[in-house]
N, C-alpha and C positions, 0 to 999 in steps of 0.2 A: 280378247274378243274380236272376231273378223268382222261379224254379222247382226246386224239388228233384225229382230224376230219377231213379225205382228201376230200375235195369239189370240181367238176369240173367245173375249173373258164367259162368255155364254155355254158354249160346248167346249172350250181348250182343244181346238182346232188351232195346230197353224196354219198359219193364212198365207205366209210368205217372206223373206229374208232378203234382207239389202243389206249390201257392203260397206264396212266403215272405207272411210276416203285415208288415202295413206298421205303422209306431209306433203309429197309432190303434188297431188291431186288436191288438196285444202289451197296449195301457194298458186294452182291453176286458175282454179275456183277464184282466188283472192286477184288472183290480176285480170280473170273477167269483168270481174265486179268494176276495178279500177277501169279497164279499158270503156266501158262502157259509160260507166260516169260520166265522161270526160263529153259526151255526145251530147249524153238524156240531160244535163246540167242546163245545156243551151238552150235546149225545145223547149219550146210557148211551153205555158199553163195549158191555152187549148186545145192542143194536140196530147196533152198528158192526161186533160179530159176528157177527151174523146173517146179514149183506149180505157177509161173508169165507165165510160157508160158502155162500150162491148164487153169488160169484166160485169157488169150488173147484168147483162144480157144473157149473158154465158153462165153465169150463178143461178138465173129463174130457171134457164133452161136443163140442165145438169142434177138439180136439186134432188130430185129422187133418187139419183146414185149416189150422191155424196151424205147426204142423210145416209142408205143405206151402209155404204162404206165406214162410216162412222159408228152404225147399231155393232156391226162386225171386228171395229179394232178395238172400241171401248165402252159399247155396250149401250151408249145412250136410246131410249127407245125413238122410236123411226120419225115419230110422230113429230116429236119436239127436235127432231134432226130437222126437217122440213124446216119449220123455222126460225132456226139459227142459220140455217142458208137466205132462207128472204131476210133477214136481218142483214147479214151482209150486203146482199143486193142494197138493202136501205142505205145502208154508210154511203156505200159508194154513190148514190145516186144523191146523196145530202152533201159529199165534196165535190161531185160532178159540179153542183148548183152553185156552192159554195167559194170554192178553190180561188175563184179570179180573184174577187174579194181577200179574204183572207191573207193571198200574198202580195197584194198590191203594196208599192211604198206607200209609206205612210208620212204623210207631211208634217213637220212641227214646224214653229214659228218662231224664228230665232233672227240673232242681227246678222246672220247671212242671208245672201240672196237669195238663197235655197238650202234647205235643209228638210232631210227625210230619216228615215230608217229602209233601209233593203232586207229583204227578206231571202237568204241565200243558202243552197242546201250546204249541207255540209261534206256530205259521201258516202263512204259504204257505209252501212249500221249493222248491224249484229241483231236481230230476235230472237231471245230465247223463249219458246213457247209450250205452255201446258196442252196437257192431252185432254182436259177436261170440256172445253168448247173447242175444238182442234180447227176447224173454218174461224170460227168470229175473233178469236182472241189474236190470228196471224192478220184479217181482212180489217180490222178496225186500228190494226198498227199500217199494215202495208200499204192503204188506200191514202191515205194523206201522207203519209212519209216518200210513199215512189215520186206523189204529184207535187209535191215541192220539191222533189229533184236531186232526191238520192236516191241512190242503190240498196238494195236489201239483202243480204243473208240469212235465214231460216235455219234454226237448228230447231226444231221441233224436237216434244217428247217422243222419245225411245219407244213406245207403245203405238203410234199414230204415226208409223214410216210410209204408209198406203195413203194418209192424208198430207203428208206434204209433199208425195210425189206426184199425185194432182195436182195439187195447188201450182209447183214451179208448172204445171205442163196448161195447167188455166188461163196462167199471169202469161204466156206464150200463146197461147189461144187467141187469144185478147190482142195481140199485136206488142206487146212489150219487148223489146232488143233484148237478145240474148242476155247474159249479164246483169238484167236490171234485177229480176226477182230471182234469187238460185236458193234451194235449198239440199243442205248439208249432214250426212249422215257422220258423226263422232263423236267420239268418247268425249265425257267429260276430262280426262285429261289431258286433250288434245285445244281446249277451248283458250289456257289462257298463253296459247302461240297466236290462238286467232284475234284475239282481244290485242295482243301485243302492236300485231300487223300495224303498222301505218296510214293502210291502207283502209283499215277499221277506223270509224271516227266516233261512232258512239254506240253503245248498248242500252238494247230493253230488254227487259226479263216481266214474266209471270207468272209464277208461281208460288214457293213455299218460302217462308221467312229464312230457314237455313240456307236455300241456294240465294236467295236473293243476297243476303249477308255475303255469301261469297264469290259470287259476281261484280258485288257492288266493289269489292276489296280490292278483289282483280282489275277491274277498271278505273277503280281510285290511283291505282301503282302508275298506270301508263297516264294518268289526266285523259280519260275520256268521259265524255257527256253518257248520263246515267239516267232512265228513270224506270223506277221497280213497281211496280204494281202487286203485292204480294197476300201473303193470308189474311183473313179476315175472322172474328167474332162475334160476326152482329148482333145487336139484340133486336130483340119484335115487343116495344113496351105497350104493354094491355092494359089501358085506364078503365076504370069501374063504369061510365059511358059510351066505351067501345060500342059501335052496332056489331053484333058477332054475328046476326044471320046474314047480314050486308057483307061480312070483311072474313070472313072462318075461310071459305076455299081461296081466299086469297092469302090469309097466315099460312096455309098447307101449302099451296104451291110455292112461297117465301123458301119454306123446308125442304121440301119433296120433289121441288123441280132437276130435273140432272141427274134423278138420284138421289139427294142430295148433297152433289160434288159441285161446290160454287163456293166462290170465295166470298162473292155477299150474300149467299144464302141467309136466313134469319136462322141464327144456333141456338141460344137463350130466351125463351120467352119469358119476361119478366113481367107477369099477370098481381094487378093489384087486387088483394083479398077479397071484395067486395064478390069480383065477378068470378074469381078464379073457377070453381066447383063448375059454373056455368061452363067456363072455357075450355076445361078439361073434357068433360063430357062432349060439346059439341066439336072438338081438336079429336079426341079420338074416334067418332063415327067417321065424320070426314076422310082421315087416313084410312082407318080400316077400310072402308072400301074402296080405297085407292086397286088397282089391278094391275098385279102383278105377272112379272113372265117375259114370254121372249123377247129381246126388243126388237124384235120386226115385226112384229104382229103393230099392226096401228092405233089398237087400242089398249097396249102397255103403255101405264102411265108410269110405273115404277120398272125398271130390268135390273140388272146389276151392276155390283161397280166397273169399275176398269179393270181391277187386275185383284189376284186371291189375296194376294199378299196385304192390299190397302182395306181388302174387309176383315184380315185377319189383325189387322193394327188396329182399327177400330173399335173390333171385340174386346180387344184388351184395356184401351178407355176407359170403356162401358165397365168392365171387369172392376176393376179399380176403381171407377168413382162407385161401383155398389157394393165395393168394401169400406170405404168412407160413410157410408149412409144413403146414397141415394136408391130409390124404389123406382123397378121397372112396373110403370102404369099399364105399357099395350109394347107387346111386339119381342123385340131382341132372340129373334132367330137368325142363327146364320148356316147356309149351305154351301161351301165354296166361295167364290163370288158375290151370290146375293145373299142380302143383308136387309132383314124383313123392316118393312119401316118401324120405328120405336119412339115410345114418351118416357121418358125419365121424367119423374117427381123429385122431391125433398133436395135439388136440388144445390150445391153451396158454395162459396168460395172453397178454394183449397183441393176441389176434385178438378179432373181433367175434363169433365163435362160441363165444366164451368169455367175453367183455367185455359185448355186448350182448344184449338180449333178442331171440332169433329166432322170429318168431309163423309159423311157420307147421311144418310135417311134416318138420321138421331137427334129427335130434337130432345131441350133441356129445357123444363117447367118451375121456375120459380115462382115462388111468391113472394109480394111486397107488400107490406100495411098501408102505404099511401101513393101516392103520385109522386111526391120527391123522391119515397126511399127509391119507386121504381128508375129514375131517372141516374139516382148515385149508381144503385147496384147495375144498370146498362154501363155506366162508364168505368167499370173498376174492370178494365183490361187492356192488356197492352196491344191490343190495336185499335186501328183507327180506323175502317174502310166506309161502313153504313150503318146507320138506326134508324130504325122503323118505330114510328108511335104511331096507335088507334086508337080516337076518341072523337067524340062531336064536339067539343069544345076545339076548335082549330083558334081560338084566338091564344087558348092557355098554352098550346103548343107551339106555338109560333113564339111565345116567349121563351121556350127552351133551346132557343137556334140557340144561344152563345155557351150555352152549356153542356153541349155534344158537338167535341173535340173531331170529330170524322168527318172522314171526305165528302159525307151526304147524310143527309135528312129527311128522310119522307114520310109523310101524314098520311096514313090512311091510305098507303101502298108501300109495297115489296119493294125493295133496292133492287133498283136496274141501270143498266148502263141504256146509254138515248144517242146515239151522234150527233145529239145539237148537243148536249150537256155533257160539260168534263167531265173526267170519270179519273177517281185515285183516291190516293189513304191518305192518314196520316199516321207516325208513331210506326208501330213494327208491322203495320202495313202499305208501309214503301212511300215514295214521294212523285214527283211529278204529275202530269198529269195526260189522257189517253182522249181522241175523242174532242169533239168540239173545233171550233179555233185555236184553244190553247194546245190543245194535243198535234196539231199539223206545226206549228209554232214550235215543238219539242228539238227539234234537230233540225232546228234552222240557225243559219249565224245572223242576228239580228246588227246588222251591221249600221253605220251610225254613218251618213253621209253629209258633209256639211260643205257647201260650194262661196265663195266671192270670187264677183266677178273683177 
């Protein structure tokens, strides 16, 4: 393969073909990176701020092409394109405020005269990035990883070559020195000469538990710093005092936002008997009128997926867990691409629509006799990303913080990532953490400085 091919999952137009980099051109790439380093390491924090608040500049202003540009290479509808671009702008404008803070030393108090912790990049990084938020998932790694003072490489998904050829021409836009932000068009078999590089000091990835596993393994060989952010299973637990007129378009867009191609989308709803009937009923109106369609028209709420191939995986899922037993309530049409939103019932262990992660506009309807069982049957999976519980009872919930194992918990809202709040998994959905202070802190050398005079 020479060429990467952007296809729009909507009409199967292609859109445009960019050249894989051949090893000369990757060892090019890899010694810009380096040469640069060596510069951007020295420059202030507020010089590396400055150029985060004309990148927030340049995101408000651009946003309706890059929204657009993204309805085009993977289908997201336009609307929720809009803002996942003001999102971005938020990050950056939350490390802009932030940044001094966060990498200032930090004094301890020890029998030297002085003692601290420095906060020091480390150098080039490696992102490996999903097509599914193709702007937020690169901008909420690259905005505090550039400003504490390394270098970036971009390998973006294969699908979204038209979005990371912005981006490198953005993060330039911006005032960023050549070298700082580059992104890379190659094969996966080309990645672990890049990983190898010396010149690479650490990798992130985002995506699916199979690549992460193999990235991880790859980077484990050379000892580089790692953190994987990967698939998710969330549950959405429905207690018998859920307010459902309060919180119903907020379990839908939990499932249905993106599509629903998100890694903490809510997959499982695990509704306690009481209310279930209720929940089912007002869970399918809701969807059902979701509007479906182009995604550039600005009132598609649902378009298609990314690509034929990942609704035609999905079908198969569904296929098989309705060989096992489960009963399609509303929906499971598919045309191509899109993939009518759908409620699976009788949902169970042991299906793929309970077992697996389904990326796409399919949620999974369980019932539970109680509030415990609901809470066991949320954690009998092997990931770890986010849970969702709804009930008025916030004190009883609050008592199940140590019994949901996952990178997050939230009451009576949809798992979101927040740039003040860490964001990551646990278990087979990856380690580390994205976002926050502790995610700027990821690819830093926390270095230990201890002085007598």
């Amino acid at each position: 393969m020479e060429y990467i091919e952007s296809v729009n999952p909507y009409t199967g137009e292609s859109l445009n073909k960019y050249k894989i980099l051949s090893e000369t051109e990757i060892n090019t790439v890899l010694d810009s990176a380096s040469g640069c380093y060596q510069e951007w390491k020295v420059e202030s924090v507020e010089h590396r701020v400055a150029l985060l608040k004309k990148l927030s500049s340049l995101l408000l202003k651009k946003k309706e092409n890059y929204a657009m540009l993204m309805s085009k290479e993977m289908g997201k509808p336009i609307k929720q394109g809009i803002s996942e671009i003001e999102k971005c702008a938020w990050a950056c404008d939350f490390y802009a405020k932030n940044a001094v803070q966060f990498l200032s030393d930090d004094l301890i108090e020890t029998e030297a005269d002085e003692s601290f912790i420095s906060y020091d990049p480390l150098g080039c990084i490696l992102a490996v990035m999903p097509w599914n938020f193709p702007f937020w998932q690169v901008i909420r790694f690259a905005a505090p990883t550039l400003t504490a003072g390394n270098t970036v490489l971009l390998k973006h998904a294969s699908n979204v070559p038209g979005c990371a050829t912005v981006l490198q021409e953005l993060f330039l836009e911006a005032g960023y020195p050549e070298g700082c932000f580059q992104s890379i068009f190659v094969g996966h078999g080309q990645l672990e000469s890049i990983v190898a590089n010396p010149i690479v000091q650490g990798v992130t990835l985002t995506g699916s538990e199979k690549a992460g596993r193999a990235i991880a393994a790859m980077a484990g060989q050379y000892l580089k710093k790692t953190v994987m952010e990967l698939g998710g299973n969330n549950a959405c637990i429905v207690w018998e005092d859920a307010d459902l007129d309060q919180y119903v378009d907020t379990m839908v867009m939990a499932r249905m936002q993106n599509t629903g191609q998100s890694c903490i989308a809510a997959k499982r709803f695990i509704v306690v008997e009481e209310i279930y009937s209720e929940f089912l009923m007002k869970f399918r109106d809701k969807i059902s009128a979701l509007k479906t369609g182009d995604p550039l028209e600005m009132d598609t709420e649902v378009g298609v997926m990314a690509r034929e191939d990942l609704a035609a995986d999905l079908s198969q899922q569904v296929a098989v867990s309705i060989e096992l037993g489960a009963k399609v309530y509303y929906g499971n049409n598919r045309e191509a691409a899109f993939y009518e939103p759908t409620i699976l019932t009788d949902v169970a262990q042991g299906m793929p629509a309970f077992n697996e992660e389904l990326f796409g506009p399919v949620a999974s309807v369980i019932k539970a006799s109680n509030r415990q069982e609901a809470i066991t049957l949320a954690m009998e999976s092997k990931y770890g990303l986010g849970t969702m519980l709804f009930t008025q009872d916030t004190d009883a919930a609050l008592d199940c913080i140590s019994d949901i194992p996952d990178g997050a918990f939230f009451i009576n809202e949809l798992v979101k990532s927040d740039p003040r709040l860490p964001f990551g998994g646990t278990k087979a959905s990856g380690y580390g953490r994205e976002l926050s202070m502790e995610g700027m802190l990821e690819f830093v050398n926390k270095k230990t400085v201890y002085l007598k005079k």
